[in-house]
Structures are given as C-alpha cells and as structure tokens.
KOLMAR-267513 format. One record per residue: residue in three letters; x, y, z of N, C-alpha, C in turn. Coordinates in nm, 2 decimals. Atoms other than C-alpha are relative to their C-alpha. Example, Ala and Ser with C-alpha at 12.3 -4.5 7.8 and 13.67 -1.06 7.14 Angstrom:
<atoms>
@code->ala | nxx->0.09 | nyy->-0.12 | nzz->0.00 | caxx->1.23 | cayy->-0.45 | cazz->0.78 | cxx->0.09 | cyy->0.12 | czz->0.00
@code->ser | nxx->-0.09 | nyy->-0.11 | nzz->0.00 | caxx->1.37 | cayy->-0.11 | cazz->0.71 | cxx->-0.08 | cyy->0.11 | czz->0.08
</atoms>
This chain:
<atoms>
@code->unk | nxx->-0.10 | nyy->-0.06 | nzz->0.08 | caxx->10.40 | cayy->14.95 | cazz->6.96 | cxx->0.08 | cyy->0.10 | czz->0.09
@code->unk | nxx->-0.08 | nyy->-0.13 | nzz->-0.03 | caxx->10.69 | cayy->15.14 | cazz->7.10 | cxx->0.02 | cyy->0.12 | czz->-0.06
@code->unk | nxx->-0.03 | nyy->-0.17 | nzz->0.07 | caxx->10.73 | cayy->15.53 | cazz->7.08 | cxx->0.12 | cyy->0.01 | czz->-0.01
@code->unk | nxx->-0.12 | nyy->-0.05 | nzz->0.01 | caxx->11.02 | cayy->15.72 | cazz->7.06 | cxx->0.03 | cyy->0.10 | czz->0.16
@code->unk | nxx->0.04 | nyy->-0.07 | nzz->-0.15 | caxx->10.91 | cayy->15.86 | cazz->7.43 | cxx->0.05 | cyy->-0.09 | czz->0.07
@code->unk | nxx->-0.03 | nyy->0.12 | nzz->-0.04 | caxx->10.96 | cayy->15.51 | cazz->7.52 | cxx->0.12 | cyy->-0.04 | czz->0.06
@code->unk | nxx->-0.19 | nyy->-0.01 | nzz->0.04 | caxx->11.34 | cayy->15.45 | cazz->7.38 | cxx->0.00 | cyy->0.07 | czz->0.11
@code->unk | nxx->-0.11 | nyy->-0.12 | nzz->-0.08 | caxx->11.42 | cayy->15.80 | cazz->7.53 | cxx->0.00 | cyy->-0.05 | czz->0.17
@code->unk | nxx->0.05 | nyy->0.04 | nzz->-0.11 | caxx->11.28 | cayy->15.67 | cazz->7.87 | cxx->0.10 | cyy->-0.13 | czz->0.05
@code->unk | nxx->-0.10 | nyy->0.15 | nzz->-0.05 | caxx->11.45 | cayy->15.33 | cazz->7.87 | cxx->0.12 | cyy->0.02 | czz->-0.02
@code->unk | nxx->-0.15 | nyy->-0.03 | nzz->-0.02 | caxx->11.78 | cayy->15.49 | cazz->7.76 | cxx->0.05 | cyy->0.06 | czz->0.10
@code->unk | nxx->-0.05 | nyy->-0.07 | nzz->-0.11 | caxx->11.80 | cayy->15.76 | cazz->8.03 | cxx->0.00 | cyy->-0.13 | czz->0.10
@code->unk | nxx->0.02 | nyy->0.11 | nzz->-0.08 | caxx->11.71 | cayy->15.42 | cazz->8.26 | cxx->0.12 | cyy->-0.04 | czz->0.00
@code->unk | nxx->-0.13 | nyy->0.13 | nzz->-0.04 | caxx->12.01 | cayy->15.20 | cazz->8.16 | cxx->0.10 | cyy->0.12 | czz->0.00
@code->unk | nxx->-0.08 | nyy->-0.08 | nzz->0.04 | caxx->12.18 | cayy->15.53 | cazz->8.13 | cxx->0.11 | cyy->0.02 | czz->-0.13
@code->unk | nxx->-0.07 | nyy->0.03 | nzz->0.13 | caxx->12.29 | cayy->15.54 | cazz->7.77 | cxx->-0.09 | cyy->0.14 | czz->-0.09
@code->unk | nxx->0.06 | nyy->-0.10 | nzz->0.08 | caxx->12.25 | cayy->15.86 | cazz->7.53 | cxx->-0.01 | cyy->-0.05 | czz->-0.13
@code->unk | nxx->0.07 | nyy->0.01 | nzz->0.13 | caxx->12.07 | cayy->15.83 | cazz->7.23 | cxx->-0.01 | cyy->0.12 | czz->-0.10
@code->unk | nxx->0.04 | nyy->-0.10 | nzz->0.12 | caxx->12.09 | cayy->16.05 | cazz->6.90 | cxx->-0.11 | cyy->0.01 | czz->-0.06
@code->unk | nxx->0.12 | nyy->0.02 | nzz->0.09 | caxx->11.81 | cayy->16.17 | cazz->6.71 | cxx->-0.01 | cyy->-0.11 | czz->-0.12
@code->unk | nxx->0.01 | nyy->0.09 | nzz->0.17 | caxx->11.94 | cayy->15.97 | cazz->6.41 | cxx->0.00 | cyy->-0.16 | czz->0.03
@code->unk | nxx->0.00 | nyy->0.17 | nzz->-0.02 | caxx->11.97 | cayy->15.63 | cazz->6.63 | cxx->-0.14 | cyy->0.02 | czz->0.06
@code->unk | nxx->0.13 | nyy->-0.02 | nzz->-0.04 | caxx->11.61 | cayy->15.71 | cazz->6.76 | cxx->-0.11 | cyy->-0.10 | czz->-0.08
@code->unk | nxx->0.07 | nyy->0.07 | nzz->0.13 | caxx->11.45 | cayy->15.57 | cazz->6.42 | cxx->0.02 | cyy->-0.12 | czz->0.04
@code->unk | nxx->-0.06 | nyy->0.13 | nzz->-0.01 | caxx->11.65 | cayy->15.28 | cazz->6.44 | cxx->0.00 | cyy->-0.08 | czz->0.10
@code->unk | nxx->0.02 | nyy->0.09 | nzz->-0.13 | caxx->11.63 | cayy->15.19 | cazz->6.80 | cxx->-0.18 | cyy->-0.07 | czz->-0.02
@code->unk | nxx->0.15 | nyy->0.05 | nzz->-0.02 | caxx->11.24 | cayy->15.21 | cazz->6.78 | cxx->-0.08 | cyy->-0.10 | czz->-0.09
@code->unk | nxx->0.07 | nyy->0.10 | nzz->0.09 | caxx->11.17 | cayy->15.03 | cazz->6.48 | cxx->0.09 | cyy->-0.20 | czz->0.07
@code->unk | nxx->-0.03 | nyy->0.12 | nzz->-0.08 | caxx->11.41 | cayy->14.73 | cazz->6.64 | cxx->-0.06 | cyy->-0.06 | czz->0.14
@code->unk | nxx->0.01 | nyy->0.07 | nzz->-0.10 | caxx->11.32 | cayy->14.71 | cazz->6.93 | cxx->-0.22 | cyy->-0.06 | czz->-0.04
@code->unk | nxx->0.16 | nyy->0.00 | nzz->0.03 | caxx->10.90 | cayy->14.71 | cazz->6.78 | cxx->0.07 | cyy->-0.15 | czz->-0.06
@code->unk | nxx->-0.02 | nyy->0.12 | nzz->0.06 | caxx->11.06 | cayy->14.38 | cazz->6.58 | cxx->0.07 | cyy->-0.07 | czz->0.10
@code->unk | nxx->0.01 | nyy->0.08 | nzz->-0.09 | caxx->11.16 | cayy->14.26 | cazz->6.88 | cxx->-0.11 | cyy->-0.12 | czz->0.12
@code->unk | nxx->0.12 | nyy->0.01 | nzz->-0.06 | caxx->10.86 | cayy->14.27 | cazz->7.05 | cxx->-0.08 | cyy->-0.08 | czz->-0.05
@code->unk | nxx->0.01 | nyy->0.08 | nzz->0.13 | caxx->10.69 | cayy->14.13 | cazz->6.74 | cxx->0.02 | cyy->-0.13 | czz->0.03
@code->unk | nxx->0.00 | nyy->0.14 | nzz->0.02 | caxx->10.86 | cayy->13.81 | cazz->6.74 | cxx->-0.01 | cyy->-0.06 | czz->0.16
@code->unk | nxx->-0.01 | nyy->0.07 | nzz->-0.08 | caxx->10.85 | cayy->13.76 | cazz->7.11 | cxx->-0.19 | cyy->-0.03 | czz->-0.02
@code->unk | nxx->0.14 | nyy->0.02 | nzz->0.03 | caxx->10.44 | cayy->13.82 | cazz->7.02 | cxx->-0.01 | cyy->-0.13 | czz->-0.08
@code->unk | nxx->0.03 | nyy->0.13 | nzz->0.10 | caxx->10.47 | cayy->13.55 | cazz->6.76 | cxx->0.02 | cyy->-0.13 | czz->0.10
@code->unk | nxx->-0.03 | nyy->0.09 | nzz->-0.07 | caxx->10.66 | cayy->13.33 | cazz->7.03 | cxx->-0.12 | cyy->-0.05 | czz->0.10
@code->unk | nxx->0.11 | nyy->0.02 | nzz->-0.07 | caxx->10.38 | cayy->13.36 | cazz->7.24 | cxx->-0.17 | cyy->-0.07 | czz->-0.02
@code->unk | nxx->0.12 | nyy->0.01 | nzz->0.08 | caxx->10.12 | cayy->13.31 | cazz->6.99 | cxx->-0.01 | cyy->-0.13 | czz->-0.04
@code->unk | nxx->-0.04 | nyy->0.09 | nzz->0.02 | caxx->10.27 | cayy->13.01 | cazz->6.93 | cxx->-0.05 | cyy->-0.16 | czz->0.08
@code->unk | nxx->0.07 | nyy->0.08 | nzz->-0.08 | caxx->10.08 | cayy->12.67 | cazz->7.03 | cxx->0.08 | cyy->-0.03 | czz->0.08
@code->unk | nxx->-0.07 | nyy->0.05 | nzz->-0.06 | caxx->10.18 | cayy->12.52 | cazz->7.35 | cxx->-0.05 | cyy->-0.17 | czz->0.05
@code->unk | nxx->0.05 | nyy->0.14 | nzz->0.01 | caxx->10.00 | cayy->12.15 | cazz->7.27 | cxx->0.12 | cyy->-0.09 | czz->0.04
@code->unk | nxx->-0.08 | nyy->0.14 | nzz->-0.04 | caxx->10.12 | cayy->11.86 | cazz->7.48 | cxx->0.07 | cyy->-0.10 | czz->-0.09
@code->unk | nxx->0.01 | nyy->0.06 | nzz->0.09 | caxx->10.11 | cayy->11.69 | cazz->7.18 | cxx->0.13 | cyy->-0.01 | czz->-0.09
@code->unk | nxx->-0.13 | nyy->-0.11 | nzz->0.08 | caxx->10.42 | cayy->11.87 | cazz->7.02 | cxx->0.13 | cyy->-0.06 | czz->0.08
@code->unk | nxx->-0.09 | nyy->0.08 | nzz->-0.11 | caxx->10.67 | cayy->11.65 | cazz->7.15 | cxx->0.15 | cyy->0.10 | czz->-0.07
@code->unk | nxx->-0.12 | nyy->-0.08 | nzz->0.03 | caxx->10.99 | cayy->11.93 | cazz->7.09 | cxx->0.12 | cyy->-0.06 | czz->0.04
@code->unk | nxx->-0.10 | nyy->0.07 | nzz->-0.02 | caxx->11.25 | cayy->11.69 | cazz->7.29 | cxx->0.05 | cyy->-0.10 | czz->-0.05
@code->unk | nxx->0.01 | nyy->0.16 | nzz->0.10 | caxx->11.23 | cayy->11.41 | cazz->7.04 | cxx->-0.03 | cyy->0.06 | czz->-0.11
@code->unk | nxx->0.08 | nyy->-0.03 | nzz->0.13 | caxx->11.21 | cayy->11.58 | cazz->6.72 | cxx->0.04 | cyy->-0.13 | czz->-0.14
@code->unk | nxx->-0.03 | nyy->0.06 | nzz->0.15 | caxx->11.38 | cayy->11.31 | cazz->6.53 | cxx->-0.06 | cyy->-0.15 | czz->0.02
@code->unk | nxx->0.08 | nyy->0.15 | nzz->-0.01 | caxx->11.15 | cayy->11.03 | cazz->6.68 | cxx->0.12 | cyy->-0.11 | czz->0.05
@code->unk | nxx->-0.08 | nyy->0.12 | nzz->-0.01 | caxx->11.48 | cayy->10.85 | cazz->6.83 | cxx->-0.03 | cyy->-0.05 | czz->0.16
@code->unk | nxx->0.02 | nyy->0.03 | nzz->-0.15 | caxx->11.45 | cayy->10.64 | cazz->7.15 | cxx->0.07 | cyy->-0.09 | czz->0.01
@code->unk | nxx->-0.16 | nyy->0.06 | nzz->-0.08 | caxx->11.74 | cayy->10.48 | cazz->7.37 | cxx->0.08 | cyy->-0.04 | czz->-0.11
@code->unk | nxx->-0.13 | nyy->0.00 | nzz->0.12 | caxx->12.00 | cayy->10.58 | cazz->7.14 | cxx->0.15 | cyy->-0.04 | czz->0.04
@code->unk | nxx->-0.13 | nyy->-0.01 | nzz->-0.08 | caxx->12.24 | cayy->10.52 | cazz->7.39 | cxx->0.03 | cyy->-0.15 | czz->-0.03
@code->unk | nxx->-0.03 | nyy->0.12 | nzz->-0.07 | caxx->12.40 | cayy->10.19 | cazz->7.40 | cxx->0.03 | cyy->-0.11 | czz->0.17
@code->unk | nxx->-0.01 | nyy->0.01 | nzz->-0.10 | caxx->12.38 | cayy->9.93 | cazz->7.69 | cxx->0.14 | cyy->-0.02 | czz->0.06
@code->unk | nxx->-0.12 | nyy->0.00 | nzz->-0.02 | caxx->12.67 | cayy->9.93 | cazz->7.93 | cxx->0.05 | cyy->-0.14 | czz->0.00
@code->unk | nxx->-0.05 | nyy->0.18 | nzz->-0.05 | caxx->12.88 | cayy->9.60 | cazz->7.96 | cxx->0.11 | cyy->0.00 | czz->-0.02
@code->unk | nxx->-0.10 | nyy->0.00 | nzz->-0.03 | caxx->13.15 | cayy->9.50 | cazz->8.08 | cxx->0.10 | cyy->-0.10 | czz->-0.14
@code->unk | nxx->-0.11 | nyy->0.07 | nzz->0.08 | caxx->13.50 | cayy->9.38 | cazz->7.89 | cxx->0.07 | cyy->0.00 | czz->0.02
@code->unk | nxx->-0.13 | nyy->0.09 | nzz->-0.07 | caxx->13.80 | cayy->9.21 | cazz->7.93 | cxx->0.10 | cyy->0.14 | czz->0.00
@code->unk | nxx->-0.11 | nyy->-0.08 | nzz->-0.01 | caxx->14.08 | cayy->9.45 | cazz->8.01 | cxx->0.11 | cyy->-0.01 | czz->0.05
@code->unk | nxx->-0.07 | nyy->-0.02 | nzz->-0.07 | caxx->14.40 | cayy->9.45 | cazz->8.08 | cxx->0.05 | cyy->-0.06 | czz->0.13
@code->unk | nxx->-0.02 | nyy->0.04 | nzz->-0.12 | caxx->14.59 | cayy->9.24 | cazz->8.37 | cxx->0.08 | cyy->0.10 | czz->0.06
@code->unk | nxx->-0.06 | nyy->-0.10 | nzz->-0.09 | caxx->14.73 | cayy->9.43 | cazz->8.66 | cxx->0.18 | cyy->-0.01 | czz->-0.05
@code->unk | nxx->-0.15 | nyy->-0.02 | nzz->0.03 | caxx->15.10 | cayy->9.25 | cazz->8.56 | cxx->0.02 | cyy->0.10 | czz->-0.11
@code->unk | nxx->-0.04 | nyy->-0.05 | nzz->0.18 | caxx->15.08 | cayy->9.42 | cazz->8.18 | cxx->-0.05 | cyy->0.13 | czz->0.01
@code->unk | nxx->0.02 | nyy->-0.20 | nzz->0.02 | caxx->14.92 | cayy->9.77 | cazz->8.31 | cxx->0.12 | cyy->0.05 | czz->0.13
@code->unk | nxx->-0.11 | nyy->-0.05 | nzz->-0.12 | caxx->15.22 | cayy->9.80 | cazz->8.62 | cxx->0.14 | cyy->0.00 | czz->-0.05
@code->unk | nxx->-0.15 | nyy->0.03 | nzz->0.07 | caxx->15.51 | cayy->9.65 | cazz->8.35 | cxx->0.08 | cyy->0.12 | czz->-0.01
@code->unk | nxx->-0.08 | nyy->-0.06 | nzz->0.01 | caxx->15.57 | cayy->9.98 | cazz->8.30 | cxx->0.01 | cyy->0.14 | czz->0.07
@code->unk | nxx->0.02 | nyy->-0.10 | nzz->-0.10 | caxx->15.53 | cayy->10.19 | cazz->8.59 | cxx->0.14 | cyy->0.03 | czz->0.06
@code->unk | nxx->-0.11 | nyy->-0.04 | nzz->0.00 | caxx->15.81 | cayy->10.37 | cazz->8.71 | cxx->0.06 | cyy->-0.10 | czz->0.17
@code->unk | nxx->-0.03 | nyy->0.06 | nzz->-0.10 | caxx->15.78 | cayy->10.24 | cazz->9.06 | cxx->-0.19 | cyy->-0.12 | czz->0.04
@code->unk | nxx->0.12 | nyy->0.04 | nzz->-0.04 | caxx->15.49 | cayy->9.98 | cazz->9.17 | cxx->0.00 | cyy->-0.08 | czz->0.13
@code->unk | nxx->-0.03 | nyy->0.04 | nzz->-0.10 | caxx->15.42 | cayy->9.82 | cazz->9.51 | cxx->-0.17 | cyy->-0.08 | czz->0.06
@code->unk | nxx->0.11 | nyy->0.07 | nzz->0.00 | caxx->15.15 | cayy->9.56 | cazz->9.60 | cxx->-0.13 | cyy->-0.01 | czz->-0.11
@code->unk | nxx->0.10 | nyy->0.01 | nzz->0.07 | caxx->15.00 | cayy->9.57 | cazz->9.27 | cxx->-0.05 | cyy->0.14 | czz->0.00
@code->unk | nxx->0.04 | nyy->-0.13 | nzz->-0.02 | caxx->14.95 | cayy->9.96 | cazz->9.33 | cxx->0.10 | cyy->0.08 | czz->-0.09
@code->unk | nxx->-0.10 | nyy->-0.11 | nzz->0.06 | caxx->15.14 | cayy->10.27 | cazz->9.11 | cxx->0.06 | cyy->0.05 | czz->0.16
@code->unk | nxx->-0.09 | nyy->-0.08 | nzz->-0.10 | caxx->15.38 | cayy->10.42 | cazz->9.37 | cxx->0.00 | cyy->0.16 | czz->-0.07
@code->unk | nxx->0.00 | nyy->-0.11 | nzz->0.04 | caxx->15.34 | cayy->10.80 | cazz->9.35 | cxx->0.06 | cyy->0.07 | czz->0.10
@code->unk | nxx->-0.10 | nyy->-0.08 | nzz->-0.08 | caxx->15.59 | cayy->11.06 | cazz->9.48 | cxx->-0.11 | cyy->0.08 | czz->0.10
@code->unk | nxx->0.11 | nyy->-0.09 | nzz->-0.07 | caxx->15.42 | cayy->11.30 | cazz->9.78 | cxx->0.10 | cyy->0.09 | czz->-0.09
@code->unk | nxx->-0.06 | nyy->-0.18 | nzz->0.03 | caxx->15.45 | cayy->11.65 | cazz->9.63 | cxx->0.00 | cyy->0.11 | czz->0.12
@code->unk | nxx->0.02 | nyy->-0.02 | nzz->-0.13 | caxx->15.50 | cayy->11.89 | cazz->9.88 | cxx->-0.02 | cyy->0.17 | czz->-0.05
</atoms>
C-alpha cells in the first residue's frame, strides 16, 4: 500500500507540487493502480490460453492468384506521352 510519504517523495522526484487536498486522491489512485497491476500479475500465464486466436479463426487470409489485367495498348491509350510501351515522365528539376 502506498503512503502519503510515498506520493510526497515521488512528486518532489518528477518534480511536481502536490496539495494537501490532491494528497487523498493521488494516494488512493495510485493504490488502485497498483491493485490492478497485482491482479495482472496474478493472472494465469497457462500455455494453454491461446490469447492470439481468440476467435478460433485459421488462414483467414485468402490465397494469392494471379488475374487477367489489362493490356499494355489499353493502360498507355491514355498516357500523355508513352514510348516503347513505357509512360514518358518529365525530369523534375
């Protein structure tokens, strides 16, 4: 459990003044901080517990493959300039 010895200690630290009346209030938060990192801790850590797969899905992905696209005449028709089958692009300077 944190005191209020504590607070005052770790405030002068990060350098930050503290009131009597935020004193209460720092120490009981930061005790419920503590708290749940206890709980976290307390918390099994069984192999078994598969947490990256909670929805039981496996290779959701689709496989890749190829498809028809596009001939080079009908993607260059409307290029401003094109040259061997290539886009022609200005140098910028």
């Amino acid at each position: 459990m944190v005191t209020h010895e504590e607070i005052l200690k770790i405030a002068n630290l990060a350098k930050l003044s503290v009131t009597p009346e935020e004193l209460d209030s720092l120490t009981e938060d930061m005790n419920k901080i503590i708290g749940f990192a206890d709980t976290i801790n307390a918390a099994s850590s069984d192999k078994s517990t598969d947490f990256d797969n909670i929805n039981g899905l496996s290779n959701v992905l689709r496989e890749d493959s190829a498809e028809l696209s596009y001939s080079r005449d009908d993607i260059l028709k409307n290029a401003e300039d094109s040259e061997d089958g290539y886009f022609v692009v200005r140098r910028r300077r």
